[in-house]
N, CA, C and O atoms as a MOPAC input file, in Angstrom:
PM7 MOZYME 1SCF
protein

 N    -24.23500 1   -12.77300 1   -84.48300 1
 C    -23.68700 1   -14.01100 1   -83.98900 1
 C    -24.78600 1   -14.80700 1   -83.30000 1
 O    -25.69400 1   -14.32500 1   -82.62300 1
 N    -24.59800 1   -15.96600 1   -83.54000 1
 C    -25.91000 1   -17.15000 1   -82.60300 1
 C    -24.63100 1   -17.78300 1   -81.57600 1
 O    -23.40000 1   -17.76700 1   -81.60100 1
 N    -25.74000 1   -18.35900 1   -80.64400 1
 C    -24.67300 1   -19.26300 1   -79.42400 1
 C    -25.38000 1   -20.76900 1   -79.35300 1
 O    -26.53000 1   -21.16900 1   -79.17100 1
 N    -24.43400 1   -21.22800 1   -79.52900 1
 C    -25.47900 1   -23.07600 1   -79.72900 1
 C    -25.01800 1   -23.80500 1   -78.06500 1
 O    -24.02500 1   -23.61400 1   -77.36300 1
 N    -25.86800 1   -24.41800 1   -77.93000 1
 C    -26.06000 1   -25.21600 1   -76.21500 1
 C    -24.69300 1   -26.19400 1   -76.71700 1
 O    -24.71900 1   -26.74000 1   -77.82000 1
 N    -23.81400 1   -26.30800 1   -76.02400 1
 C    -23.43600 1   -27.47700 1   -75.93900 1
 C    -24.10300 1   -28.34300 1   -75.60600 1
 O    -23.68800 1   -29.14000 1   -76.44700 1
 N    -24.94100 1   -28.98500 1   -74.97800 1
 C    -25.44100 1   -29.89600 1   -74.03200 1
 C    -26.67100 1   -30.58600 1   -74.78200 1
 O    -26.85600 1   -31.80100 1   -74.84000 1
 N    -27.76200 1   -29.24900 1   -75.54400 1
 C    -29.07800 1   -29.63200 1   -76.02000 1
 C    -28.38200 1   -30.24600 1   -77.75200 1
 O    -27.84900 1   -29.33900 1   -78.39100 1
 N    -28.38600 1   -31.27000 1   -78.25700 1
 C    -28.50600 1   -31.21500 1   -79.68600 1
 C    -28.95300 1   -29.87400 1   -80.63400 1
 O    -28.12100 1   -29.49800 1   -81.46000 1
 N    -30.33800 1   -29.08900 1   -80.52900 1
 C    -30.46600 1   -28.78100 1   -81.52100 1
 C    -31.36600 1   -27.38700 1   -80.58500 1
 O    -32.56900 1   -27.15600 1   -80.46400 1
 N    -30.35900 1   -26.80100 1   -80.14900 1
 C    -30.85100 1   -25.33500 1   -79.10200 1
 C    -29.80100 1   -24.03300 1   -79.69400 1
 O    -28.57800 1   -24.16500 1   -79.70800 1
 N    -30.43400 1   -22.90800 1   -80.12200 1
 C    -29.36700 1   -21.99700 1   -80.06600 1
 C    -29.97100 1   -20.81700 1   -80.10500 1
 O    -31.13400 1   -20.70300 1   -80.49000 1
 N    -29.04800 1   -19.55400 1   -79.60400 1
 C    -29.96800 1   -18.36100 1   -79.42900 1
 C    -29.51800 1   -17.47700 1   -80.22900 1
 O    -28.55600 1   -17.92700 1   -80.85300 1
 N    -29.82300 1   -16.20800 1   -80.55500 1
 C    -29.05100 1   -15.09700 1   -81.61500 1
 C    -28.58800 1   -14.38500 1   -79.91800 1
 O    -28.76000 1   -14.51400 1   -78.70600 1
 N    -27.95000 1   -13.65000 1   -80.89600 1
 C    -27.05700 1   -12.39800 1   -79.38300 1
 C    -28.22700 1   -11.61800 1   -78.80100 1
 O    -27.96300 1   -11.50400 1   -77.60400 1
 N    -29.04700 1   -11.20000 1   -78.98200 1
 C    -30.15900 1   -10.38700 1   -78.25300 1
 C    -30.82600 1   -11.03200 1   -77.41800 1
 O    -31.15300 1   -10.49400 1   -76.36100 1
 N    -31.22400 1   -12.51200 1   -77.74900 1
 C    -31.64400 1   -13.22100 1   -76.67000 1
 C    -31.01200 1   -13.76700 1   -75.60000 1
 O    -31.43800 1   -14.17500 1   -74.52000 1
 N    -29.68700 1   -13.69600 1   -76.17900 1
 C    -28.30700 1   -14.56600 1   -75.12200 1
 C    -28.39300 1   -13.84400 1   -74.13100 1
 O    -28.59400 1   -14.34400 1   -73.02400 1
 N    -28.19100 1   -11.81600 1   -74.40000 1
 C    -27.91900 1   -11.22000 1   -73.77600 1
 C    -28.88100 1   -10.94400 1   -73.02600 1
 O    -28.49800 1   -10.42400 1   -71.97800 1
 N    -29.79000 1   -11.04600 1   -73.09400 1
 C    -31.32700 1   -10.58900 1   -72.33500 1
 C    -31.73900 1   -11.65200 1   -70.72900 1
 O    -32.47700 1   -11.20800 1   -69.84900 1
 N    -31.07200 1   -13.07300 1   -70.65800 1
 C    -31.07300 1   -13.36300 1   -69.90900 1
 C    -30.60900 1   -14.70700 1   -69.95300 1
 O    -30.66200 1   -15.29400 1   -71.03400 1
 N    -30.07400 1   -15.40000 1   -68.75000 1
 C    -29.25000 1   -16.70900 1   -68.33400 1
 C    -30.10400 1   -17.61900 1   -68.11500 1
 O    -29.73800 1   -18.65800 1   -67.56500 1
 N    -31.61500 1   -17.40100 1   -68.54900 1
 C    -32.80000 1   -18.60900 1   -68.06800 1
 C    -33.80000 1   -18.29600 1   -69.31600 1
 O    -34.93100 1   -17.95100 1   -68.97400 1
 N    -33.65300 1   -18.33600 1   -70.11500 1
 C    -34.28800 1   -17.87100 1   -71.30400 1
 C    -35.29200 1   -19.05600 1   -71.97200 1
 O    -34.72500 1   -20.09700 1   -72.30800 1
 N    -36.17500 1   -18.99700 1   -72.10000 1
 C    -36.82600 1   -20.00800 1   -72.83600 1
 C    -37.01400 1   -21.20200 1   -71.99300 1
 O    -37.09900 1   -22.31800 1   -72.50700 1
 N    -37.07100 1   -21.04800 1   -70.94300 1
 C    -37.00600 1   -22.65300 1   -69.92100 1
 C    -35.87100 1   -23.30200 1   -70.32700 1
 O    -35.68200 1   -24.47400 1   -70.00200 1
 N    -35.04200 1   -22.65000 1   -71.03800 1
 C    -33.55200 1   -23.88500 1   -71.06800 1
 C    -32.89400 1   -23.56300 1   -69.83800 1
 O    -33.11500 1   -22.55600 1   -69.16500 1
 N    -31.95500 1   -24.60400 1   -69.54400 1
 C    -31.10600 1   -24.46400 1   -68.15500 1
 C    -30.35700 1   -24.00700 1   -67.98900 1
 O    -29.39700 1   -24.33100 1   -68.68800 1
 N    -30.15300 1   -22.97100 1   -67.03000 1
 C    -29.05200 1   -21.56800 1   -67.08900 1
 C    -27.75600 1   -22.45100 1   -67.02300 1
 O    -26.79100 1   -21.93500 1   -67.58700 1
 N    -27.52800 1   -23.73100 1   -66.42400 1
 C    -26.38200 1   -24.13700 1   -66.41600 1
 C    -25.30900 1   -24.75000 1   -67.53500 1
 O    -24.11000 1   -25.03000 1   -67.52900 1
 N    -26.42000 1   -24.80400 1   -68.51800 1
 C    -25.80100 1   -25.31400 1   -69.84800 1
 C    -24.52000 1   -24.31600 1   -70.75200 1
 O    -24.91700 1   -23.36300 1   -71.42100 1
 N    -23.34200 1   -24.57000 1   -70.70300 1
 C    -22.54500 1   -23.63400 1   -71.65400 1
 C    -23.20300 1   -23.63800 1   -73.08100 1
 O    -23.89200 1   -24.49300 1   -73.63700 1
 N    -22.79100 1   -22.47200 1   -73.46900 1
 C    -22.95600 1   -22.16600 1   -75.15400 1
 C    -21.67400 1   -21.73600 1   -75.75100 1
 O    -20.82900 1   -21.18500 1   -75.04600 1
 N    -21.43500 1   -22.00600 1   -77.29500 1
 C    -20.55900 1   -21.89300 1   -78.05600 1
 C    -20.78500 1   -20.75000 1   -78.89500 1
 O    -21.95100 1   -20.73200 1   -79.28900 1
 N    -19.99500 1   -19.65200 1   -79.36900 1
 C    -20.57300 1   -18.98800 1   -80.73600 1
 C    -20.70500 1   -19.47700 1   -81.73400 1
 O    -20.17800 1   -20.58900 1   -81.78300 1
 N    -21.35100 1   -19.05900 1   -82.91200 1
 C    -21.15700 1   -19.98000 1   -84.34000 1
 C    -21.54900 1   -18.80500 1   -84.78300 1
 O    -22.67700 1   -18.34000 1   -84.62100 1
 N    -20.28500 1   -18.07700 1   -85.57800 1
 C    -20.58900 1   -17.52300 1   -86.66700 1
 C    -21.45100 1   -17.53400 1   -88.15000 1
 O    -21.96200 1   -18.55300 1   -88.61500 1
 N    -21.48600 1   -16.62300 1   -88.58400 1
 C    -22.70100 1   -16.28400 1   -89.56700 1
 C    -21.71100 1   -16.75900 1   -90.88200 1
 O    -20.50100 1   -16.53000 1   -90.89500 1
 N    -22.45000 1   -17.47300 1   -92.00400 1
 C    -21.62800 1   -17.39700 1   -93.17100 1
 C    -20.76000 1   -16.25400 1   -93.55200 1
 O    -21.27300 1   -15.14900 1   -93.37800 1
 N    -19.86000 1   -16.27400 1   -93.91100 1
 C    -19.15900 1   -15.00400 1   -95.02000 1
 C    -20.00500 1   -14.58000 1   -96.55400 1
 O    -20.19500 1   -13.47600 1   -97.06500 1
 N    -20.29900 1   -15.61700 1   -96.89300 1
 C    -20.44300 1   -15.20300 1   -98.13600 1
 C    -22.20600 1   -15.32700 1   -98.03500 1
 O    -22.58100 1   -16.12400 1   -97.17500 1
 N    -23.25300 1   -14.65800 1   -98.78500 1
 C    -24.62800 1   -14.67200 1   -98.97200 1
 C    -25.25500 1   -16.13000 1   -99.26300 1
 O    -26.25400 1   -16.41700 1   -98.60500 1
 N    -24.68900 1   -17.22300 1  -100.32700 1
 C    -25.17700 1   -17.81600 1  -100.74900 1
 C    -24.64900 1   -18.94100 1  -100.26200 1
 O    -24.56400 1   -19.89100 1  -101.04000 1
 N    -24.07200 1   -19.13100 1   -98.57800 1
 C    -24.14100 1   -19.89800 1   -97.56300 1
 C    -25.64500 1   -19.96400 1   -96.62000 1
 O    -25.93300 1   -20.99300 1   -96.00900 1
 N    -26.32000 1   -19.03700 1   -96.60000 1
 C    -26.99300 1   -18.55800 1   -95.82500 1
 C    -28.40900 1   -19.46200 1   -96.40700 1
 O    -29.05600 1   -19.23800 1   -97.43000 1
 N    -28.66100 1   -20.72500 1   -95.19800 1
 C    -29.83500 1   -21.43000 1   -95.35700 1
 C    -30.62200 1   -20.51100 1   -94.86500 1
 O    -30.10600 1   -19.74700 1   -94.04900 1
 N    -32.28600 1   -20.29100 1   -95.26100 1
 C    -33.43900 1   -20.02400 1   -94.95900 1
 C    -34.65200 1   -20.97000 1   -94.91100 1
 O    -35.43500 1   -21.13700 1   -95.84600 1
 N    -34.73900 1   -21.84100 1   -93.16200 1
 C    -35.76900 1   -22.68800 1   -93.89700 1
 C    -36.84500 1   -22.48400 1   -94.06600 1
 O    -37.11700 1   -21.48700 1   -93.39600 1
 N    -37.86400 1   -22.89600 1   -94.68200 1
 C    -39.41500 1   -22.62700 1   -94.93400 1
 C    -40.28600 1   -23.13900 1   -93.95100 1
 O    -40.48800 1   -24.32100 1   -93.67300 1
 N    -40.85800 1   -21.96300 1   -93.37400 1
 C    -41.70400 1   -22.65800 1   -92.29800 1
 C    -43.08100 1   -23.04500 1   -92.66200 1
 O    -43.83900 1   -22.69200 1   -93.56500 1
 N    -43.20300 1   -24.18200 1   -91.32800 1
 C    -44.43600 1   -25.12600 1   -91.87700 1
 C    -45.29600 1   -24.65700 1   -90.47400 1
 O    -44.72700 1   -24.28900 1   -89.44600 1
 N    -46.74600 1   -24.74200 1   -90.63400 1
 C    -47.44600 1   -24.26800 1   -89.51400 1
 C    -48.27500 1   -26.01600 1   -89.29000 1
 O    -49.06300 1   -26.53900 1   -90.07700 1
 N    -47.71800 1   -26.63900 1   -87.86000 1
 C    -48.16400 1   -28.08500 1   -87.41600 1
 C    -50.01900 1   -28.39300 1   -87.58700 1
 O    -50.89700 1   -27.68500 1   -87.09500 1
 N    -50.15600 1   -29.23800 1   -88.15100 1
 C    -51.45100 1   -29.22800 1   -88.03500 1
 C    -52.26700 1   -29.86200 1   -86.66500 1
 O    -53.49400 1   -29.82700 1   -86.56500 1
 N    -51.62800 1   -30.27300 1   -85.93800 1
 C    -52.31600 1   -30.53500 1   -84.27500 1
 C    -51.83400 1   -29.43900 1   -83.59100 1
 O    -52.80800 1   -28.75000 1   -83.28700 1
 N    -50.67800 1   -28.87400 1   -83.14900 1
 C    -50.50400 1   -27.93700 1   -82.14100 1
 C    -50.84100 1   -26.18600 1   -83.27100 1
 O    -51.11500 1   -25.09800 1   -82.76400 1
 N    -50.73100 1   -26.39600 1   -84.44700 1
 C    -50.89200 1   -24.90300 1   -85.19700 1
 C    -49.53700 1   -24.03500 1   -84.53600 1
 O    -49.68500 1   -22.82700 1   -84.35000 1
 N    -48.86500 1   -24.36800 1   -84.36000 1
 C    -47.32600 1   -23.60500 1   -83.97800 1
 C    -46.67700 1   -23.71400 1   -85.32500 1
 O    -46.98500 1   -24.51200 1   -86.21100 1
 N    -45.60500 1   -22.67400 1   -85.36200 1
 C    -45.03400 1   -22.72000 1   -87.17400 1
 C    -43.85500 1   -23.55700 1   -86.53400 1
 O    -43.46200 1   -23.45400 1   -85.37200 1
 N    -43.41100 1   -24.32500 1   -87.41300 1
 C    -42.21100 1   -25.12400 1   -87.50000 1
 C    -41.26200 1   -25.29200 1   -88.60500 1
 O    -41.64300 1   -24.80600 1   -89.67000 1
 N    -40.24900 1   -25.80000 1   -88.60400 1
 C    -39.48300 1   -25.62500 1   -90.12600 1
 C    -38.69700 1   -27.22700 1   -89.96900 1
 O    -38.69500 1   -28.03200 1   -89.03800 1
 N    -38.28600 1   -27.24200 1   -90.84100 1
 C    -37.79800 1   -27.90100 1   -91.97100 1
 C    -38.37400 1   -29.24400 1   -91.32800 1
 O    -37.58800 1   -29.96300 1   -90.71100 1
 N    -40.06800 1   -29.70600 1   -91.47900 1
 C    -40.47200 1   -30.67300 1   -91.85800 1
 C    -40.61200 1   -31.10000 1   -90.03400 1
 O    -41.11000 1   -32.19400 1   -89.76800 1
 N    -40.25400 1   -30.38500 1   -89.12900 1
 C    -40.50600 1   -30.93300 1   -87.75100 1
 C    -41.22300 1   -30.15600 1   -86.57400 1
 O    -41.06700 1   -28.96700 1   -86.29700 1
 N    -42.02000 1   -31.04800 1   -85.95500 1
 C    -42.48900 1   -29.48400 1   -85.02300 1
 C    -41.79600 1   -30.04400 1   -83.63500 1
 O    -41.52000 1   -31.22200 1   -83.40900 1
 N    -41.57200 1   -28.86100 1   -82.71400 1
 C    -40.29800 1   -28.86100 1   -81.98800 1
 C    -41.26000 1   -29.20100 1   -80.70800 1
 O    -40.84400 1   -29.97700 1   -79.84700 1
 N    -42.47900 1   -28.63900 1   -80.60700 1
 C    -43.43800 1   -28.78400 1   -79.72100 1
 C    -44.10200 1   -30.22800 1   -79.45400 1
 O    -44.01600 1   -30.83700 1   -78.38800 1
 N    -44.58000 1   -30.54000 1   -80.26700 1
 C    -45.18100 1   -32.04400 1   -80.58400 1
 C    -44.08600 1   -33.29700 1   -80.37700 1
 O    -44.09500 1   -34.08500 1   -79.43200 1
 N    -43.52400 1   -33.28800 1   -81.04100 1
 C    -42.36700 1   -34.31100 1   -81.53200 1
 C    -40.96200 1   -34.42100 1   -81.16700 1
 O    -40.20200 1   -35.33800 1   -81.48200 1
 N    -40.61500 1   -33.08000 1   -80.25800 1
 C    -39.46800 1   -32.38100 1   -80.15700 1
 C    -38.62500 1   -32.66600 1   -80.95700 1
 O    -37.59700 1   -33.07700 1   -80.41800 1
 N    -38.58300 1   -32.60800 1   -82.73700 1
 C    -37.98900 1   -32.41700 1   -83.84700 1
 C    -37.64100 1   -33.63600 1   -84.46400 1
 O    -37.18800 1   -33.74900 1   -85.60300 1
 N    -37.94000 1   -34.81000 1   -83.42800 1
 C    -37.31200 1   -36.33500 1   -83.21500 1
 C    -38.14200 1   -37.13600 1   -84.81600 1
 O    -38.04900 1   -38.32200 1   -85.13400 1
 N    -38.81300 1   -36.17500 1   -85.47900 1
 C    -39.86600 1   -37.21100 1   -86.36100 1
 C    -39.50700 1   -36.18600 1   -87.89000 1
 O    -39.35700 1   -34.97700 1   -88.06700 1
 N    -39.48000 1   -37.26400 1   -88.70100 1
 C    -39.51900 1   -36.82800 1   -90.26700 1
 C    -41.11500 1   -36.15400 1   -90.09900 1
 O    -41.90000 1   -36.23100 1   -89.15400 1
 N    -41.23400 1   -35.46700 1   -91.43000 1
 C    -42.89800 1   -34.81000 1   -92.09200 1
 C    -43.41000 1   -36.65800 1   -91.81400 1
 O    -43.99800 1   -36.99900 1   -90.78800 1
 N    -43.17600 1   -37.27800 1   -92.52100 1
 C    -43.94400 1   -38.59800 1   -92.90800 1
 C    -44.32100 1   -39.25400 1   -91.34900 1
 O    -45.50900 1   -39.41900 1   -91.07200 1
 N    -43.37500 1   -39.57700 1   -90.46600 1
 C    -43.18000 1   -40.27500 1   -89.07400 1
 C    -43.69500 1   -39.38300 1   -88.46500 1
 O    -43.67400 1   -39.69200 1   -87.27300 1
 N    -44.42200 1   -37.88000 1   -88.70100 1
 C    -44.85800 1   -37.09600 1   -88.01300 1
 C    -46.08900 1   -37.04400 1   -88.08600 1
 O    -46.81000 1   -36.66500 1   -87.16400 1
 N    -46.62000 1   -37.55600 1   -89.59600 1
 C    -47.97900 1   -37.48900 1   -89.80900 1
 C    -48.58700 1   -39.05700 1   -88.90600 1
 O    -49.75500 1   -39.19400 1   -88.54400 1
 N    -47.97700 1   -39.63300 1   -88.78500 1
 C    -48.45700 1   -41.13700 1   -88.26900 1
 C    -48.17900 1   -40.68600 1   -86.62100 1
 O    -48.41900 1   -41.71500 1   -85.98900 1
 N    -47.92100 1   -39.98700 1   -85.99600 1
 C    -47.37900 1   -39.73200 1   -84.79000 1
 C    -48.76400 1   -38.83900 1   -84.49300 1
 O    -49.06600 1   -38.90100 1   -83.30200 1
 N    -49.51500 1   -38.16700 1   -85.15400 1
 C    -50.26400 1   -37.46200 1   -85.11800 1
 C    -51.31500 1   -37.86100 1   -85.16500 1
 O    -52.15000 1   -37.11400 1   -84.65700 1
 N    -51.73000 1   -38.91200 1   -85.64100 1
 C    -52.82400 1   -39.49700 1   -85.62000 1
 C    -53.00800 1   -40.37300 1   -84.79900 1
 O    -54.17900 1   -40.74600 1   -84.72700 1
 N    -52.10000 1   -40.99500 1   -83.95000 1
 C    -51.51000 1   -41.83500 1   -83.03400 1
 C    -52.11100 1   -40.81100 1   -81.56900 1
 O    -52.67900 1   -41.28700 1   -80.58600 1
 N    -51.81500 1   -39.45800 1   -81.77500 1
 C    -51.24900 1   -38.71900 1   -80.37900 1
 C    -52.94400 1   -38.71800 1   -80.23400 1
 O    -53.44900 1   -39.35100 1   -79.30700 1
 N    -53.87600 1   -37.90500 1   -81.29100 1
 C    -55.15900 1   -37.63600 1   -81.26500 1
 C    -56.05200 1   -38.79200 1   -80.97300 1
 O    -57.27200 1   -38.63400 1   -80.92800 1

């Protein structure tokens, strides 16, 4: 099972991390979380492909780095953001 932030748009933890602690990751212990179950069937189950950022070198997925941009930028609006930041 994962638990998604109510509060953050695009924050969520699996159960091992939920359970491990109430301040996890610098998110704010005060924020509720929701469960969200796992597909039923296999061929629900997205896997995205991770991309490794070329200014920070952190892996990122589906086309955003969470570090740089905080996810807010397409691949394209990311490459112009990048050359902008440098």
């Amino acid at each position: 099972m994962r638990w998604k932030c109510t509060f953050c748009n695009n924050y969520d933890l699996c159960q091992n991390c939920k359970s491990k602690s109430s301040n996890i990751h610098d998110h704010p212990n005060n924020h509720a979380f929701q469960p969200i179950a796992y597909p039923e069937e296999e061929f629900d189950i997205f896997e995205p492909i991770p991309a490794i950022c070329d200014y920070c070198e952190i892996t990122c997925f589906l086309g955003r780095c969470l570090k740089c941009a905080n996810g807010e930028f397409s691949v394209e609006e990311y490459e112009i953001f990048q050359v902008l930041k440098r």
